[in-house]
C-alpha positions as a printed Julia matrix, in Angstrom:
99×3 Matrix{Float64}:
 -38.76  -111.55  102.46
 -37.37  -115.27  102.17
 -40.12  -116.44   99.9
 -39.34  -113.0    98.19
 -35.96  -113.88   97.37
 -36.88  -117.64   96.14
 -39.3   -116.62   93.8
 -36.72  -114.6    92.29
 -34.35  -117.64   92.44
 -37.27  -119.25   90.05
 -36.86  -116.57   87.63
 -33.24  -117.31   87.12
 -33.24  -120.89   86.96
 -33.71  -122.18   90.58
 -32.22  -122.74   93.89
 -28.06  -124.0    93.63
 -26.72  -126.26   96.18
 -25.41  -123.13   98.05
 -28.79  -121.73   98.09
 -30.21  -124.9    99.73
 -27.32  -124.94  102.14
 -28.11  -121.26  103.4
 -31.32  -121.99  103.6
 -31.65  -124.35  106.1
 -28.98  -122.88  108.16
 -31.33  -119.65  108.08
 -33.82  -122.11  109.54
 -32.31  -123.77  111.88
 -30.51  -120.14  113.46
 -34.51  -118.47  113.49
 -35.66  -121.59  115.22
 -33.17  -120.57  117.94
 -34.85  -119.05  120.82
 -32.48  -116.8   121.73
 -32.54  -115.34  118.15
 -36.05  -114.97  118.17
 -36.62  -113.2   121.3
 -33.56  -110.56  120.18
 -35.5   -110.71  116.54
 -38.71  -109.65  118.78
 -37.17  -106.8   120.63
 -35.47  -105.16  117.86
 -39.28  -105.46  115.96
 -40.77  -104.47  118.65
 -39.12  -102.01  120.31
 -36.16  -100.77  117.35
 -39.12   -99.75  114.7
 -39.02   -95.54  115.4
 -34.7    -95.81  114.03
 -36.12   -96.22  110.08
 -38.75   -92.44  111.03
 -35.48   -90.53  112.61
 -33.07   -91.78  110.17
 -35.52   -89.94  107.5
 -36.2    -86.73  109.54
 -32.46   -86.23  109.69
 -31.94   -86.87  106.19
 -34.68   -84.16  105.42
 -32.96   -81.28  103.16
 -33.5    -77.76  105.09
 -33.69   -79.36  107.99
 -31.93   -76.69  111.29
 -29.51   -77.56  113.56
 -32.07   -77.33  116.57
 -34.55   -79.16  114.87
 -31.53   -82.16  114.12
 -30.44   -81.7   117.99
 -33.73   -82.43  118.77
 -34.44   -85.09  116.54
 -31.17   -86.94  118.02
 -31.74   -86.28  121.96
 -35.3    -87.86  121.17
 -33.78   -91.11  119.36
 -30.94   -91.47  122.11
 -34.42   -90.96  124.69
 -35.95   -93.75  123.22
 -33.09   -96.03  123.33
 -32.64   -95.84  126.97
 -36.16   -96.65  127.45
 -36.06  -100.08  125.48
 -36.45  -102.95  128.05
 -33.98  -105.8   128.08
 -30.57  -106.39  127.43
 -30.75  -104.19  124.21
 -26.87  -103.23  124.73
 -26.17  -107.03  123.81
 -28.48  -107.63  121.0
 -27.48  -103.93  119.57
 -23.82  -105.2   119.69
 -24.4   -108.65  118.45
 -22.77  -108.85  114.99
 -24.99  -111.42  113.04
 -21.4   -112.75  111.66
 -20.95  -114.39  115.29
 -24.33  -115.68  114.99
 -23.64  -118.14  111.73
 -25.99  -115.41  110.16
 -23.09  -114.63  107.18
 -20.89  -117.19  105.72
């Protein structure tokens, strides 16, 4: 996704100052290791939220059929190993993440 976003930077001209600046803070917050074992648990254990945010949004779809679809999501999140409670409540503000 980075090297997404800087080719588009090309297009436009190049990278600012700002741009540089936000880059290697983004660097030097991934190379954290706390970050990148809460980065792993959310990819590896947070990836079913994008499927039962799109069954619920399905048009049509019954209320027992929703119920279900939410007492299977809340299911899953119980069964996610870790301190998932912290990293879910972590706002990536705290982090540095967002200037």
């Amino acid at each position: 996704m980075l090297c997404q976003q800087l080719r588009e930077h090309e297009g436009r001209g190049g990278l600012n100052a700002d741009d540089a600046i936000c880059i290697e803070r983004c660097q030097q917050i991934f190379q954290d290791k706390e970050v990148q074992s809460d980065l792993a648990l959310v990819k590896g254990n947070l990836a079913f939220i994008r499927s039962h945010i799109q069954q619920t949004e399905s048009r049509g779809l019954g209320l027992v059929d929703s119920i279900k679809i939410e007492q299977e999501f809340k299911t899953k999140v119980k069964e996610i190993p870790g301190d998932t409670e912290r990293v879910l409540q972590a706002k990536p503000i705290s982090a540095g993440i967002f200037f």
